[in-house]
N, C-alpha and C positions, 0 to 999 in steps of 0.2 A: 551448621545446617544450611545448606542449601535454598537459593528464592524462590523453585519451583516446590521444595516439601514445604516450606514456609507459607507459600498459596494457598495449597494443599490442604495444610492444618486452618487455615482461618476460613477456608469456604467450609470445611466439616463443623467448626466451631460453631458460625454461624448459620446451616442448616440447623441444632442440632438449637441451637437459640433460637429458630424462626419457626422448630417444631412448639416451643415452650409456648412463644407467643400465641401462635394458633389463630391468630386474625382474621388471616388468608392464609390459604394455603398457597407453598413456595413451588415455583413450576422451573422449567426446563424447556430453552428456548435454541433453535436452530436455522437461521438463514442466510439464503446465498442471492446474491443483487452483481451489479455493477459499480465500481468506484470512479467516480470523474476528477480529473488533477484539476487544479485550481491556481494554483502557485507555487516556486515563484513563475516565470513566462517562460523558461526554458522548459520546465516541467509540464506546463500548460501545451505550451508551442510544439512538442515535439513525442509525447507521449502517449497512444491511446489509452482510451477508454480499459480499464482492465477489472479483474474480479475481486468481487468483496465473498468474504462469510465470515459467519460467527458462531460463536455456542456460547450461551450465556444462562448462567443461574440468578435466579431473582427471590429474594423473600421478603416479606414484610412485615417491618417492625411497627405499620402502624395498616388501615384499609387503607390508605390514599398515599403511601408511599412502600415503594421498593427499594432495595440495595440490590446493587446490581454486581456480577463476575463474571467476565467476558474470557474469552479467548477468540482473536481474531486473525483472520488471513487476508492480506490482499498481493497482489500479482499483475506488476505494470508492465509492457512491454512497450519498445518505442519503434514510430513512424524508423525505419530503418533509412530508407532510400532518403528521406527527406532530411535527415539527421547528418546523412555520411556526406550529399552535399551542400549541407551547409557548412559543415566543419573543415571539410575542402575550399567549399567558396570564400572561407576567412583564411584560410591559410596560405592559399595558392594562388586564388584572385579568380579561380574557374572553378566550375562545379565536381562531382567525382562522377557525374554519369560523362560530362563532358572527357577526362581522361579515360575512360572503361575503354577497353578495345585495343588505345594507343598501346605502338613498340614501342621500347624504349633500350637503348644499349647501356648494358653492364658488363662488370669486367667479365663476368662470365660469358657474356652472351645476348642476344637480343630476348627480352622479355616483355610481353604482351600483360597488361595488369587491369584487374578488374576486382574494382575498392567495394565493399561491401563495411558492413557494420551488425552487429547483434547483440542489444543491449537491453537487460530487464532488470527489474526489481523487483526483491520478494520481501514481502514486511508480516510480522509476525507480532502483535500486538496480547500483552497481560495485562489485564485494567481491574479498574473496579467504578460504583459511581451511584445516582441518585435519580432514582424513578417515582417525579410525585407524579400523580393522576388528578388531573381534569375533572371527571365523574367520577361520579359514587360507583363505590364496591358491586350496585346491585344493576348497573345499567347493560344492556346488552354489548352495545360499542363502548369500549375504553378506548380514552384517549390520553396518553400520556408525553411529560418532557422528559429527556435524558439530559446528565451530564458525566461523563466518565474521565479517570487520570488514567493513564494508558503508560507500558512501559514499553517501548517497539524495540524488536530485533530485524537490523535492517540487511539485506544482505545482496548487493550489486553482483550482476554480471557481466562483462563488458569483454566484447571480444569484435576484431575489425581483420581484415583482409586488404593489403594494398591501398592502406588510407594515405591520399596524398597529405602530405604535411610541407613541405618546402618547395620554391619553381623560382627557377633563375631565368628570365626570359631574353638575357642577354645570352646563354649558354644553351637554354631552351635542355638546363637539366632539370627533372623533376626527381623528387626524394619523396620515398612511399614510405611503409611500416605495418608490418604485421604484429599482433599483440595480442595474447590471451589474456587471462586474470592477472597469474605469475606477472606478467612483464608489466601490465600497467600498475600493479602494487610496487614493483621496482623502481617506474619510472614514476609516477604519480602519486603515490601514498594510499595507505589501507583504504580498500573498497565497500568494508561493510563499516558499519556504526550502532552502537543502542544510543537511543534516543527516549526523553519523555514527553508523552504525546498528549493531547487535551480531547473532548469530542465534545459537541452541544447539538442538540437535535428533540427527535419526538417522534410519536408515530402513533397507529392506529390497532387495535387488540379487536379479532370481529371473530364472533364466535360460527363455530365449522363443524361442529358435534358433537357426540357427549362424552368425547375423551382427548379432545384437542381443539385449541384455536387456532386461527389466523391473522399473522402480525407482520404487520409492512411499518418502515422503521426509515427515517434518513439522519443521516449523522455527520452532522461536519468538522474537519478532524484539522488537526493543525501538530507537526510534528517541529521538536526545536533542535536543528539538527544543528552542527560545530559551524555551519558556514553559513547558512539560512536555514528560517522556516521554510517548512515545503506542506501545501495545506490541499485537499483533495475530497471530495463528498460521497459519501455511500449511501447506495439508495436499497435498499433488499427488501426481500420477503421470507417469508417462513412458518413456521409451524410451534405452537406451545403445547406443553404436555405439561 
């Protein structure tokens, strides 16, 4: 069987357990925010600010705590310009806006190069996790802490245009490289990764009507990837049914 039918079956089991309880009744949660990198400095240094969301089921087995099943998205893109030259600037000793424009002679021919970079990440998060609450079952504003175990499916994109890599300034020859996914898996090793990921957070439950609330949530995550941790905060809003 399969990790996703295996999800599957235990979020049903555990609805199906949280109807029996009957405490609270178990809701149905939706929101979409912004995720900010945090760590390590590369991640920090060179990546904006990109998008969070979630969908997550909650029931509970007692009024002042929930079980939580998320399914999550986020989607980082990085500063390009300021990425390509820094990666030039370590490599070459110049930046890659500084080379853009320059000829350069090849065997074929005189070639004019202009280095670009386009690099994202998409992370794709199955968890589960631990919602006590602050206040009573009966209070208008809930306030509650999370903690979730997170399983992330991580998945790179990495593609460059005439990125300088090598300058001989005694030859005054410069060595470029173009590279899509294929080539940097060939030359660098697999670009995507599963990882298992941590979150610890809280947030606010503000009621909105009499068939839905309103729930702002921040959540600080930490993922334990093969090389480092890579750790980022999401901050959302959304909608309970």
């Amino acid at each position: 069987m399969s990790s996703v039918k295996r999800l599957l079956l235990m979020v049903m089991l555990f609805a199906v357990v949280g109807n029996v309880w009957a405490q609270r009744k178990s809701q149905i949660e939706f929101y979409l925010g912004s995720a900010f990198p945090l760590s390590p400095d590369d991640f920090k240094e060179y990546t904006k600010v990109g998008l969070s969301g979630n969908a997550q089921y909650v029931i509970f087995p007692s009024p002042r705590l929930g079980i939580t099943f998320n399914v999550g998205y986020e989607r980082f893109s990085v500063d390009n310009e300021k990425f390509t030259d820094a990666v030039s600037l370590s490599l070459t000793g110049q930046t890659a806006s500084f080379w853009a424009g320059q000829t350069f002679s090849t065997p074929t021919g005189p070639v004019r190069i202009n280095p670009s970079s386009d690099i994202s990440t998409n992370l794709i998060r199955f968890g589960g996790g631990v919602r006590p609450y602050l206040t009573a079952p009966e209070a208008s504003t809930q306030i509650f802490l999370l903690g979730q175990v997170n399983y992330n499916l991580i998945t790179n994109d990495y593609n460059a245009t005439d990125l300088p890599y090598a300058y001989d300034p005694t030859t005054t020859i410069l060595q470029w490289q173009t590279f899509n996914d294929d080539d940097w898996e060939q030359t660098i090793g697999e670009n995507d990764e599963n990882a298992v990921g941590f979150g610890l957070g809280g947030g606010l439950e503000i009621p909105a009507g009499t068939s839905f609330n309103i729930v702002l949530q921040g959540l600080f995550n930490i993922i334990s990837t093969k090389d480092e941790s890579s750790s980022f905060v999401g901050v959302t809003a959304g909608l309970v049914f």
